[in-house]
C-alpha positions as CSV (number, residue, x, y, z in Angstrom):
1,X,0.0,0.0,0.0
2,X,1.8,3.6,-1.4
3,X,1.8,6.1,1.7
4,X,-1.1,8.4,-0.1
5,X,-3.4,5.6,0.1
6,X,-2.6,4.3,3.6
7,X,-3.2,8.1,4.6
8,X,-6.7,8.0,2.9
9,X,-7.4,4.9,4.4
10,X,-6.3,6.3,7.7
11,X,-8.9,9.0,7.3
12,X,-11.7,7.4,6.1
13,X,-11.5,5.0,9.2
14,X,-10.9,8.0,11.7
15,X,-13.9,9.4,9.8
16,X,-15.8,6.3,10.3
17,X,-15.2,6.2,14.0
18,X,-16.7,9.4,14.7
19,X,-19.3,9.5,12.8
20,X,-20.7,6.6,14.6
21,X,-19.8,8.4,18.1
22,X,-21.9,11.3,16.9
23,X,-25.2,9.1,15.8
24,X,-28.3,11.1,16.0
25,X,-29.9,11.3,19.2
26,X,-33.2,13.0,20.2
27,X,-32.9,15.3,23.1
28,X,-34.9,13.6,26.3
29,X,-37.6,15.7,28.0
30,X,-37.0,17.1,31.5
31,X,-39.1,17.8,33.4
32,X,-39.6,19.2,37.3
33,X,-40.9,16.7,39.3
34,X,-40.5,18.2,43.1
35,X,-39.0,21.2,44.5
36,X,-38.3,20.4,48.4
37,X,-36.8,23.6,50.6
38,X,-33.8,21.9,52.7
39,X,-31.8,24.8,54.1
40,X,-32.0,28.7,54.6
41,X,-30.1,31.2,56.2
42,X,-31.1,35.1,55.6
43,X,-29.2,35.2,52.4
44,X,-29.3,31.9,51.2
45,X,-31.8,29.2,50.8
46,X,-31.1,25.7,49.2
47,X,-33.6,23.3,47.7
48,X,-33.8,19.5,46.5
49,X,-35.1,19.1,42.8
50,X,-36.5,16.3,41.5
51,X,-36.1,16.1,37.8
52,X,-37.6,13.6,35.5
53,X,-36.0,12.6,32.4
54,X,-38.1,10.6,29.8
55,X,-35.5,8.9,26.7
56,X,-37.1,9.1,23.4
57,X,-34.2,7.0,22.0
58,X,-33.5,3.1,21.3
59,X,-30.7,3.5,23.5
60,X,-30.0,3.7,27.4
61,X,-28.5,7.4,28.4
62,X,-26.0,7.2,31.2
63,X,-26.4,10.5,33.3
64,X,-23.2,11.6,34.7
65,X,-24.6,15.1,35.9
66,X,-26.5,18.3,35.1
67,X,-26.5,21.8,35.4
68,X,-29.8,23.9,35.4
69,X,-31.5,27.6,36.1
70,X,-35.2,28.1,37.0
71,X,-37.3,31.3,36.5
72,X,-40.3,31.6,38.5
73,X,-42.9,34.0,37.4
74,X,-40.5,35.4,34.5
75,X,-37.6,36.4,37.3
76,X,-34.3,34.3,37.5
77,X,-35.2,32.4,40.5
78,X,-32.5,29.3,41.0
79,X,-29.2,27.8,39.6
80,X,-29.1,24.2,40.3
81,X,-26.3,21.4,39.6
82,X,-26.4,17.5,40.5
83,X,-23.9,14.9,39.5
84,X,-25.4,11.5,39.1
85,X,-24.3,7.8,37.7
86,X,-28.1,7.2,36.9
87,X,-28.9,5.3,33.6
88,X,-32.1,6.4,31.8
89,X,-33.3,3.3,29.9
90,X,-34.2,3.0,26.4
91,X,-37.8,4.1,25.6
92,X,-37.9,5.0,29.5
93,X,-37.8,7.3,32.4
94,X,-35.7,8.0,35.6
95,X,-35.4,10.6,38.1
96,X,-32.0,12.3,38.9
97,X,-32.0,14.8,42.6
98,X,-29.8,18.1,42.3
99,X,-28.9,21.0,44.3
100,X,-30.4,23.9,43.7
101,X,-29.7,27.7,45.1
102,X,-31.4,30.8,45.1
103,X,-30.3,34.0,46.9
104,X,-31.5,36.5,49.5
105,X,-32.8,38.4,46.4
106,X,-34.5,36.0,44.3
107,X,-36.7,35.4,46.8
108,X,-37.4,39.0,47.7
109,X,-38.2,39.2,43.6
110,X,-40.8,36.1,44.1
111,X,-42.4,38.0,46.7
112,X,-42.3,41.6,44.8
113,X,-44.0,39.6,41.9
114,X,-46.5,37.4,43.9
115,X,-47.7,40.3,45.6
116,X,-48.3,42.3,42.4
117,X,-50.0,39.5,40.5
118,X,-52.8,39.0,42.7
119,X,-52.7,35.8,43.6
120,X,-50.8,32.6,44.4
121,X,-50.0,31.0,40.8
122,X,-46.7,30.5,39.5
123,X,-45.4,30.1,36.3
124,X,-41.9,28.2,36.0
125,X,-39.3,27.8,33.5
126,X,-36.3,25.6,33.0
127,X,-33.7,25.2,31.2
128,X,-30.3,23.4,31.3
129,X,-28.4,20.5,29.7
130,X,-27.0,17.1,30.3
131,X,-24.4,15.3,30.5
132,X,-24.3,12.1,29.0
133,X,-21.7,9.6,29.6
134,X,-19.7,8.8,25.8
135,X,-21.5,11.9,24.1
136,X,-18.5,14.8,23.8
137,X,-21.4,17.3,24.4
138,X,-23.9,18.6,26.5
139,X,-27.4,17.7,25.9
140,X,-29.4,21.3,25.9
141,X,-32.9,20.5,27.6
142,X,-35.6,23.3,28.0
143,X,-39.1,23.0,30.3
144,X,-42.0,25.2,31.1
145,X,-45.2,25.0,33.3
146,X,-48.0,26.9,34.7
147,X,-48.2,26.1,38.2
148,X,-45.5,25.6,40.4
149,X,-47.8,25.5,43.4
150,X,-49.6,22.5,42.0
151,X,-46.5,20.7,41.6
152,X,-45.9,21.2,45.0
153,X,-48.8,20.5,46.4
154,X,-48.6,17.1,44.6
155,X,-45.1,16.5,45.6
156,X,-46.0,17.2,49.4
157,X,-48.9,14.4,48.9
158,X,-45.7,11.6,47.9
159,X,-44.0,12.6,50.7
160,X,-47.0,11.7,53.5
């Protein structure tokens, strides 16, 4: 073999190789299952999440972690972060818990709001990505709901 073709072949096999590592994959759904207070001082209050993620794919998604920021009621309310060894199963669900923080702030802009909108609903959006164990990026992952309180309320209900 001359040294231009072994070069060629050398390419079209590196070529090969990761182009199978980047098969198409569609993007799970996330969604927030609980929000559980667990600590606060006067500037600083920390909450357990409870996110599901649902796998669309014909594959298993190993969850190695997760990064995340939730706006309540249009204000930037949380930023939230969880490592995890939890593997999502093909055509299935799991849950994975992070850490998430909001400031002395935040929560004085969630009152500020609450008290202007007239009542107790609360709209929610998240957004964040994955990371996914043999995938060389993050997997970008976006939620939204109407009624945080609701999912409270329901979460509250597991827990008795």
């Amino acid at each position: 073999m001359s040294g231009s073709r072994r070069a060629r072949w050398i390419i079209q096999c590196s070529a090969a190789v990761l182009l199978a590592g980047c098969a198409t994959m569609e993007p799970p759904s996330v969604t927030l299952s609980s929000l559980q207070m667990q600590q606060s001082t006067f500037f600083e209050q920390r909450f357990l999440t409870t996110l599901r993620i649902q796998n669309p794919n014909d594959f298993d998604l190993a969850v190695e972690g997760l990064s995340f920021d939730l706006v309540v009621n249009d204000q930037p309310f949380a930023k939230g972060v969880g490592k995890s060894d939890t593997v999502i199963p093909a055509f299935g669900s799991g849950v994975v818990q992070a850490e998430a923080i909001t400031t002395l702030s935040g929560l004085i802009r969630q009152f500020q709001t609450l008290t202007r909108a007239g009542g107790p609903k609360l709209s929610y959006h998240l957004t964040g990505k994955l990371k996914v164990r043999d995938r060389a990026f993050s997997v970008p992952f976006e939620m939204g709901g109407d009624d945080l309180l609701q999912l409270q309320a329901r979460s509250n209900r597991r827990d008795e």
